[in-house]
N, C-alpha and C positions, 0 to 999 in steps of 0.2 A: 646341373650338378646333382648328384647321386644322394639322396640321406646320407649311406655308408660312410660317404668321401669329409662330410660336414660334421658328421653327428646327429643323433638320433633328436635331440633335443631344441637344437639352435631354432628351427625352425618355428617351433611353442613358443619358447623364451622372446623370441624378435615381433611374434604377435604381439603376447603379452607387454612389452617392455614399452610399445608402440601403443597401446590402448594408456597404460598409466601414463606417458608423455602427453596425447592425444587428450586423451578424458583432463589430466591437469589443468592443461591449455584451454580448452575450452569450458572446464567450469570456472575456471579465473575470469575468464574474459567475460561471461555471464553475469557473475556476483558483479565486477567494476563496472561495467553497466549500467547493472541497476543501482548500486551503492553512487554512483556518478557524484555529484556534486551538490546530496543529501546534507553532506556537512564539508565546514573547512574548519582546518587543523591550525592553530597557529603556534609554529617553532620559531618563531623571533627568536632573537639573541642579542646580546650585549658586545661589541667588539672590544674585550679588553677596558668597556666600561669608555671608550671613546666616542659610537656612533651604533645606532640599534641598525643591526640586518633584519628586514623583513624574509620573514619563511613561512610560506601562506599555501598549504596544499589541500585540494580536493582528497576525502577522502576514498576515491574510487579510484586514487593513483597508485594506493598504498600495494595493492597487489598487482599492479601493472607489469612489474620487470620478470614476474612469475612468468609470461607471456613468452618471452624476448630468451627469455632460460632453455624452454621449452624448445623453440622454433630452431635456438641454436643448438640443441643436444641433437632434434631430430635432423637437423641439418647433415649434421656432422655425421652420426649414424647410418641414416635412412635414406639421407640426397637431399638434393633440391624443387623436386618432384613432388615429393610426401611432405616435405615443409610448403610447399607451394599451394597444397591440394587442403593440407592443415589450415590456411589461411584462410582458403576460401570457402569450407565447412563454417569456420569462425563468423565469416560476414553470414549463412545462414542461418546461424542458432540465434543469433542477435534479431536480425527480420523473425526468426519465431518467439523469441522474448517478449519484441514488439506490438508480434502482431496479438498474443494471449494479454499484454495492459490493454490492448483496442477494445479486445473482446470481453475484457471483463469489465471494462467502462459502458457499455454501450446496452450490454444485457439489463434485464429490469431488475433491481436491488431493494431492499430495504432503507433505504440511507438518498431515494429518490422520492422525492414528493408528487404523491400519483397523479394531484391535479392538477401540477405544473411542470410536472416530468424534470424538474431543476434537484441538483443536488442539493441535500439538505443540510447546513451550517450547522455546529455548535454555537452556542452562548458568546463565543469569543468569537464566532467568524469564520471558524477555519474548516477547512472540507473535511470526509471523512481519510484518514492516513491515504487510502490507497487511490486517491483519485492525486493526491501531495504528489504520491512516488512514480504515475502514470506522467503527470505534467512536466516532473525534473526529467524525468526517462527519457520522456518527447523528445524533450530541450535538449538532451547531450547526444544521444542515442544518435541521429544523423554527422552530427558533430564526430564523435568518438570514431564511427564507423570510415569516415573519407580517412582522418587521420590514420585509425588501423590497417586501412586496406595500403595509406602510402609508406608508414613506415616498415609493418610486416614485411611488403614485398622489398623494401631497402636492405630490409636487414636481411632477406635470404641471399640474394644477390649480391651484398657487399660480402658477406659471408663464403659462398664460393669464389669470388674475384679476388679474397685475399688466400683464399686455400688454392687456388690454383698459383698464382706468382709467390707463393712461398714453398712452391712443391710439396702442400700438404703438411710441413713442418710449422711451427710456432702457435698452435692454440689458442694462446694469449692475446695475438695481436687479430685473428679474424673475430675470436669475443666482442671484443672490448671497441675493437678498429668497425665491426657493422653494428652495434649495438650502439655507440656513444653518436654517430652522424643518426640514425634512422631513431633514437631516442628524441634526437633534438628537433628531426622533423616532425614527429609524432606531437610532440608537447606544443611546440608551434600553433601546429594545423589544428588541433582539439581546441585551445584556447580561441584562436583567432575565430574561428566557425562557430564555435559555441557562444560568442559573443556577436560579432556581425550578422550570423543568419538566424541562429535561435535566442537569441537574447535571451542565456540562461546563466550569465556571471553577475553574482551579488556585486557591480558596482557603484562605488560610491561615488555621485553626481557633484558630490563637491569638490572631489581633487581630482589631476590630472587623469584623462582613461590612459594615454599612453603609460606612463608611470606604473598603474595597477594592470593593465594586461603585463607589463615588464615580470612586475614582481612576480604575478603567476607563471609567466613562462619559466625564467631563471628557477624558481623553485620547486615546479615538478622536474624540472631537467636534472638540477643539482643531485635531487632526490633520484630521480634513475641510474645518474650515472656514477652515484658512488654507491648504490646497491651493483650497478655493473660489473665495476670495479674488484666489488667484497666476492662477486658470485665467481668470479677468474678460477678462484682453486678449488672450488666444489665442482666448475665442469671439469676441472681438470681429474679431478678425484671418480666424475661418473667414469668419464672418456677411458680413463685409464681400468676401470675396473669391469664397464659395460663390453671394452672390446673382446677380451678372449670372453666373457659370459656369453656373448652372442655369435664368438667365433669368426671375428672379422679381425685382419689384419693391419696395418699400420695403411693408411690410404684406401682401405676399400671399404666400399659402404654396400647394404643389403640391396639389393634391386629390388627398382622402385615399382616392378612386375611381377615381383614372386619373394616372399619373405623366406625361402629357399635359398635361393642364391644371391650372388655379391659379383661385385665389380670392382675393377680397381678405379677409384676415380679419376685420377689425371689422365690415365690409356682412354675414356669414356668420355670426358671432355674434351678431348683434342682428337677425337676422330669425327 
């Protein structure tokens, strides 16, 4: 397809618009990472002053649905392809997160006692801050990452399986409809891993585990899926304002081989 036929511009703008999605994406996912399971939040509540609901979330959750936002505007816009390729970028910035806590653990510091190469304690015990946030890192950082890889790939997939059997029509329901299942698998898989293989959840040995993994699961989920929920009419607010910006029409999205041209999605999925 010709500039002329597009416009001079579309082409700029679809980079640019794809770097702010992309760059968001991936520095969200970076910070929650690292901010991992540094601290827990407690939003307990009173039911009407009947019975207390436990609301107990990591604070490395709080920017998580930022992710899930991202994945689906790109989706929507850019294909399936470039959310695909999006993910998979995501799982290497993490491995290079990872691998610079290795590298700055291992290097020789001030904060190492020369004769016995052991890190040196404060008065109270406790290490210096960044060897604290290399250890929590460790601990979720594989955890975090299986979870990311199953539910990211959920939600691009659900995401077109519901855009294709609704002809492209209803926004709402491929949001909400890939985001609320591949949320649930996410929160799941992060908990259970980060507890069974990294033994990195503060639990308490005196009460039930089943009960306190519950409470954690149900609470980051809650938390995703009524940020899900809230973010429905802000995509609808991009979708509706990014398509003529970028000059794609109702069902077509840029190609996922030239930020030039477009396709119509459903003709490109059914051939």
């Amino acid at each position: 397809m010709s500039e002329a036929t597009i416009g001079p511009n579309y082409r700029l703008r679809r980079q640019r618009v794809f770097l702010i999605f992309s760059g968001l994406f991936l520095g969200t996912l970076g910070v929650l990472n690292i901010l991992g399971i540094t601290r827990f939040l407690d939003f307990s509540f009173s039911f009407f002053g009947l019975f207390e609901i436990p609301m107990v979330l990591a604070v490395g959750v709080l920017p998580y649905p930022v992710t899930f936002l991202c994945t689906d505007l790109i989706s929507e816009l850019y294909g399936r392809k470039r959310a695909t390729d999006m993910v998979v970028v995501g799982l290497l910035v993490n491995i290079w997160i990872v691998f610079f806590l290795w590298l700055g653990g291992v290097l020789p510091g001030s904060d190492v006692d020369p004769l016995t190469g052991e890190v040196m304690r404060d008065a109270a015990g406790r290490e210096p801050i960044f060897f604290e946030i290399q250890r929590m890192t460790f601990g979720t950082v594989a955890a975090s990452m299986i979870a990311y890889l199953t539910a990211q790939y959920c939600d691009v997939r659900l995401f077109h399986f519901w855009k294709r059997v609704t002809n492209g029509k209803h926004l709402w329901l491929r949001n909400n409809g890939s985001t609320v299942v591949s949320q649930l698998v996410d929160t799941t898989a992060v908990i259970l891993v980060a507890h069974f293989w990294a033994s990195a959840l503060p639990i308490n040995t005196d009460e039930p585990l089943v009960t306190q993994l519950v409470v954690l699961i149900l609470s980051g989920y809650v938390f995703k899926l009524t940020v899900a929920l809230v973010d429905t009419g802000p995509i609808y607010a991009a979708v509706h304002y990014l398509r003529p910006y970028l000059g794609l029409k109702p069902n077509e999205e840029i190609d996922p081989s030239d930020f030039e041209a477009t396709q119509v999605v459903l003709e490109a999925e059914s051939s």
